[in-house]
TIKOL-77534 format. One record per atom (N, C-alpha, C, O): residue number from 0; chain; atom name; x, y, z. Coordinates in steps of 0.2 Angstrom, whole numbers, plus 2048, in hexadecimal, padded with zeros to 3 digits. Example, Ala and Ser with C-alpha at 12.3 -4.5 7.8 and 13.67 -1.06 7.14 Angstrom:
BEGIN
+-----+-------+------+-----+-----+-----+
:  nr : kette : atom :  c1 :  c2 :  c3 :
+-----+-------+------+-----+-----+-----+
:   0 :     A :    N : 842 : 7E4 : 827 :
:   0 :     A :   CA : 83E : 7EA : 827 :
:   0 :     A :    C : 842 : 7F0 : 827 :
:   0 :     A :    O : 847 : 7EF : 82A :
:   1 :     A :    N : 840 : 7F5 : 823 :
:   1 :     A :   CA : 844 : 7FB : 824 :
:   1 :     A :    C : 840 : 800 : 827 :
:   1 :     A :    O : 843 : 806 : 828 :
+-----+-------+------+-----+-----+-----+
***
This chain:
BEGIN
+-----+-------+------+-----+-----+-----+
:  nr : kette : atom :  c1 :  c2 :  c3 :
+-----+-------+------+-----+-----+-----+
:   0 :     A :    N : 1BE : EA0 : 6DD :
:   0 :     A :   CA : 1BC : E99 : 6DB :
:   0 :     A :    C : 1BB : E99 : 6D4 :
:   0 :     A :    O : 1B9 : E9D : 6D0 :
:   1 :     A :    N : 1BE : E92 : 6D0 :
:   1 :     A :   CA : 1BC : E90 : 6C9 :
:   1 :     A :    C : 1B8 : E8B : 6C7 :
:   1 :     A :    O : 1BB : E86 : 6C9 :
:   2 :     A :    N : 1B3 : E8A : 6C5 :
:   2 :     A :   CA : 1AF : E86 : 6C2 :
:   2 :     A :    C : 1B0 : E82 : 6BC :
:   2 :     A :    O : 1B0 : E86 : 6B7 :
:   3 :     A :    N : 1B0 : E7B : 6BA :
:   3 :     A :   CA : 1B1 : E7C : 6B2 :
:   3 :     A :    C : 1AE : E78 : 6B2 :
:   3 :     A :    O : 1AE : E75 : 6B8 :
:   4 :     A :    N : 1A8 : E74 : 6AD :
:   4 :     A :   CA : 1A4 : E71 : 6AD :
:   4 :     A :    C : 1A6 : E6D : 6A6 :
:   4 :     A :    O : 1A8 : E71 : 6A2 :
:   5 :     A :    N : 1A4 : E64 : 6A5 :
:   5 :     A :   CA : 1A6 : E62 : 69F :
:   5 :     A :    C : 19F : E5E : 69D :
:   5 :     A :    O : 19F : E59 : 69E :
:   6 :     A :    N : 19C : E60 : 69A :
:   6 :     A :   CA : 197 : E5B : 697 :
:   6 :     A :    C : 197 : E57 : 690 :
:   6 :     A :    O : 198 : E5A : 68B :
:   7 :     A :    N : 195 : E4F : 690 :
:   7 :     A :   CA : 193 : E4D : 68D :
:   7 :     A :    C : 18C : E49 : 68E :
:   7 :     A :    O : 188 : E4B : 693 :
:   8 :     A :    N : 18A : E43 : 68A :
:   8 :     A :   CA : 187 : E3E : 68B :
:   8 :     A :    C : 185 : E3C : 690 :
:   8 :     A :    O : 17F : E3A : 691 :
:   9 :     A :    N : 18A : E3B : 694 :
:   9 :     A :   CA : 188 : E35 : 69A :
:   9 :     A :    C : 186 : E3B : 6A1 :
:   9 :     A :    O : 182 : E3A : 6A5 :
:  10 :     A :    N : 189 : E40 : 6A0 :
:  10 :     A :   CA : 186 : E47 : 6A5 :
:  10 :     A :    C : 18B : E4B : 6A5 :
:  10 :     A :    O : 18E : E4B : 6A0 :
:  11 :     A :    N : 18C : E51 : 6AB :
:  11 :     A :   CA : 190 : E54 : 6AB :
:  11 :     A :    C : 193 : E53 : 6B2 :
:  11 :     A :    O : 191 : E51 : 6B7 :
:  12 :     A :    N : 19A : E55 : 6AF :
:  12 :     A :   CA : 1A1 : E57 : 6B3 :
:  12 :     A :    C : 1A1 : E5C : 6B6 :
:  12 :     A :    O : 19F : E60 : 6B1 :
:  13 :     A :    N : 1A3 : E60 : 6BD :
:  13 :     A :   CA : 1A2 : E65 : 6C0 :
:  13 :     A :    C : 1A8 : E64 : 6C4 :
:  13 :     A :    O : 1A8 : E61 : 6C9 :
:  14 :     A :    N : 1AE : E67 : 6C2 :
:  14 :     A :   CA : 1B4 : E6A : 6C8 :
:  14 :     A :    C : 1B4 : E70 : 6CB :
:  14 :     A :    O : 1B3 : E75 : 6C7 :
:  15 :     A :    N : 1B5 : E72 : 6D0 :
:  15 :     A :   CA : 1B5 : E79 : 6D3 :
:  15 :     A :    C : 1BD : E77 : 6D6 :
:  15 :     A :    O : 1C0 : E72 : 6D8 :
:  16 :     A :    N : 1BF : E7E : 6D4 :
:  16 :     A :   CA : 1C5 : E7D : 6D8 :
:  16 :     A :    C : 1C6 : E86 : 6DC :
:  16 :     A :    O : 1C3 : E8B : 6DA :
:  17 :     A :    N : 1CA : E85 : 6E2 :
:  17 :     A :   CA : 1CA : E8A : 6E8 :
:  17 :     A :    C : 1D0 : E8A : 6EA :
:  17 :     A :    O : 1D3 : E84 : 6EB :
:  18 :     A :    N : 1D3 : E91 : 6ED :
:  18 :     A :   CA : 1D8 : E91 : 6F2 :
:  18 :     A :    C : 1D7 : E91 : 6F8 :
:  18 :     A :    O : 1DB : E96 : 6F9 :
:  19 :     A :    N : 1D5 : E90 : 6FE :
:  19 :     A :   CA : 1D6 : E92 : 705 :
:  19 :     A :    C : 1DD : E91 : 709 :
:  19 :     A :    O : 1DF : E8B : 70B :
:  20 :     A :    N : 1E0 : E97 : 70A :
:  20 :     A :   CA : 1E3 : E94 : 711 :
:  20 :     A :    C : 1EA : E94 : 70E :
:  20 :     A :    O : 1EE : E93 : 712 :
:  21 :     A :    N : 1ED : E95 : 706 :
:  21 :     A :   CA : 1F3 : E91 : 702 :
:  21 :     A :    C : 1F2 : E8A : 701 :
:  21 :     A :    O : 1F7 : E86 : 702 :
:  22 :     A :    N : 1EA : E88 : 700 :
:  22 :     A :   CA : 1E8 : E83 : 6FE :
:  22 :     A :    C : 1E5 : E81 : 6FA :
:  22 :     A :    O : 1DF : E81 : 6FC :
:  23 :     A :    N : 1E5 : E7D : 6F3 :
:  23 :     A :   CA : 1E2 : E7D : 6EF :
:  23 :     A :    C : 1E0 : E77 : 6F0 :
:  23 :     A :    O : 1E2 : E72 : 6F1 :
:  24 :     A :    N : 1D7 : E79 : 6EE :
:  24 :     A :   CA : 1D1 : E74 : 6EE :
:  24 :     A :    C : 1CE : E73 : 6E8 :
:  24 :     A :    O : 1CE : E78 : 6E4 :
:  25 :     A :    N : 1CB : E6C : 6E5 :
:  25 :     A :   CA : 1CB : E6B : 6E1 :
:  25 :     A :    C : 1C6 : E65 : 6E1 :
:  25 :     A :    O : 1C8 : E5F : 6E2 :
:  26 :     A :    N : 1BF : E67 : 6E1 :
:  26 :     A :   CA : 1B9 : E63 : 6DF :
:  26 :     A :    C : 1B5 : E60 : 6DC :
:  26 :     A :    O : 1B0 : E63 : 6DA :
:  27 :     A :    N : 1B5 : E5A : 6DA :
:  27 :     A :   CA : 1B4 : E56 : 6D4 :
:  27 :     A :    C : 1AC : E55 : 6D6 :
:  27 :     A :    O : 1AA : E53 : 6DC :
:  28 :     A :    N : 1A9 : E55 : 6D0 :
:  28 :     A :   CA : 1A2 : E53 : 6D1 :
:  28 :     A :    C : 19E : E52 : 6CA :
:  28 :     A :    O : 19E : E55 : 6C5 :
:  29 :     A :    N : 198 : E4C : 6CB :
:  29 :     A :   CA : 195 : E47 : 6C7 :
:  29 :     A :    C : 18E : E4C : 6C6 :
:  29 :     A :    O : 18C : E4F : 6CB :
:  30 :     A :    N : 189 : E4C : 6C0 :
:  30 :     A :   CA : 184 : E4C : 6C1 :
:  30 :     A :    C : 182 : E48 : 6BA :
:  30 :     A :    O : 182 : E4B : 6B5 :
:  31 :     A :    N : 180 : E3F : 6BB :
:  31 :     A :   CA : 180 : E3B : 6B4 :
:  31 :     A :    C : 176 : E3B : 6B2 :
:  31 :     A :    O : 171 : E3A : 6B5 :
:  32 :     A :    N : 176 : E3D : 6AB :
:  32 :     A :   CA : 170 : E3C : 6A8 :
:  32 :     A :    C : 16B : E41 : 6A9 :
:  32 :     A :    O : 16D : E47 : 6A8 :
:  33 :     A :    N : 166 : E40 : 6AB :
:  33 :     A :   CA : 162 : E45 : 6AC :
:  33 :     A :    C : 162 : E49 : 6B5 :
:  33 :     A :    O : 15E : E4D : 6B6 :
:  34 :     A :    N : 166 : E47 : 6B8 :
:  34 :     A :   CA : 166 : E49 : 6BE :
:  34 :     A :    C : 165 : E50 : 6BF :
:  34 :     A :    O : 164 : E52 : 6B9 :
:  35 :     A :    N : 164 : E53 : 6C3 :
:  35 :     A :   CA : 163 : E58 : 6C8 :
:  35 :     A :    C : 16B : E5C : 6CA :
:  35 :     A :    O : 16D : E61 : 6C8 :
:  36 :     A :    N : 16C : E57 : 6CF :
:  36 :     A :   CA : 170 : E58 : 6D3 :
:  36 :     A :    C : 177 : E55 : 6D2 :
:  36 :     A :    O : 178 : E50 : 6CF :
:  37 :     A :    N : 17E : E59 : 6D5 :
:  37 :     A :   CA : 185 : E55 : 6D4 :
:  37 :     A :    C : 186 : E53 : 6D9 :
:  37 :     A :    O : 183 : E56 : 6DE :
:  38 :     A :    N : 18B : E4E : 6D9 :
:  38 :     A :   CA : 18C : E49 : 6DE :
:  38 :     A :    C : 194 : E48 : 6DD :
:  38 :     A :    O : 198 : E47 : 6D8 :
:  39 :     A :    N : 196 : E4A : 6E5 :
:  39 :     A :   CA : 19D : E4C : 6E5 :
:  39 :     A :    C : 1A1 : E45 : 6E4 :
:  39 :     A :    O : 19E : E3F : 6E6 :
:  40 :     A :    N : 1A7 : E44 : 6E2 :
:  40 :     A :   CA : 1A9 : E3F : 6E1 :
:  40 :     A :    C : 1B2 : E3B : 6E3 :
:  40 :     A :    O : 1B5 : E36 : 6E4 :
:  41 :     A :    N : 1B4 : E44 : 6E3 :
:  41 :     A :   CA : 1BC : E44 : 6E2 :
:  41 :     A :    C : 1BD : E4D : 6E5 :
:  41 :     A :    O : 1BC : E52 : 6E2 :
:  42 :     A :    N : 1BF : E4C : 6EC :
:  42 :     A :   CA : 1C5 : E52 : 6F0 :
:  42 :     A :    C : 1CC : E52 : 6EF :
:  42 :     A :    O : 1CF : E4D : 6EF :
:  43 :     A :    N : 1CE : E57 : 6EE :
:  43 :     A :   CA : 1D7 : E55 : 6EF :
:  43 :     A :    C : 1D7 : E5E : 6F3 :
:  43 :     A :    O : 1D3 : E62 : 6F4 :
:  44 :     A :    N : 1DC : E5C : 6F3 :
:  44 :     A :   CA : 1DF : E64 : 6FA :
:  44 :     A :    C : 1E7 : E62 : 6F7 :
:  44 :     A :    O : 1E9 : E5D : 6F8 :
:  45 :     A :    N : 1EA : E66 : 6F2 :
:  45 :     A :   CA : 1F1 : E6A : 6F3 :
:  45 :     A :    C : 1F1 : E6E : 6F5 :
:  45 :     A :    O : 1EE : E73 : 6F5 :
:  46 :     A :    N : 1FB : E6B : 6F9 :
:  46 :     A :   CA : 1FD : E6E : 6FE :
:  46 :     A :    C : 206 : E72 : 6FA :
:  46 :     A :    O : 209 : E6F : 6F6 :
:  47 :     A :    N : 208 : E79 : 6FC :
:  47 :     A :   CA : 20E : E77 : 6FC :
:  47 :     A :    C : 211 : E74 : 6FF :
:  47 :     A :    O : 20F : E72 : 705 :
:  48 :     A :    N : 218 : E72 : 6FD :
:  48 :     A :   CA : 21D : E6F : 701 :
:  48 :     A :    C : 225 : E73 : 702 :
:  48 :     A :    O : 229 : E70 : 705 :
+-----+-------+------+-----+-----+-----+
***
């Protein structure tokens, strides 16, 4: 698993990405201003072909 985290002003950006299976995952997530907590936003699953 990788992690890559973006912060500015308005909050942080949190992507995790993963392979399960010969599949890569790849999770986008929100945490704006003073929050706590991320809040998922955006899945994708690459497949080969």
């Amino acid at each position: 698993m990788l992690r890559v985290e973006r912060h500015s002003d308005r909050g942080t950006a949190r992507h995790t990405f993963r392979v399960e299976d010969d599949v890569l995952i790849h999770i986008a997530e929100l945490r704006l201003g003073d929050g706590q907590d991320f809040v998922p936003f955006m899945t994708s699953e690459c497949r080969r072909v």
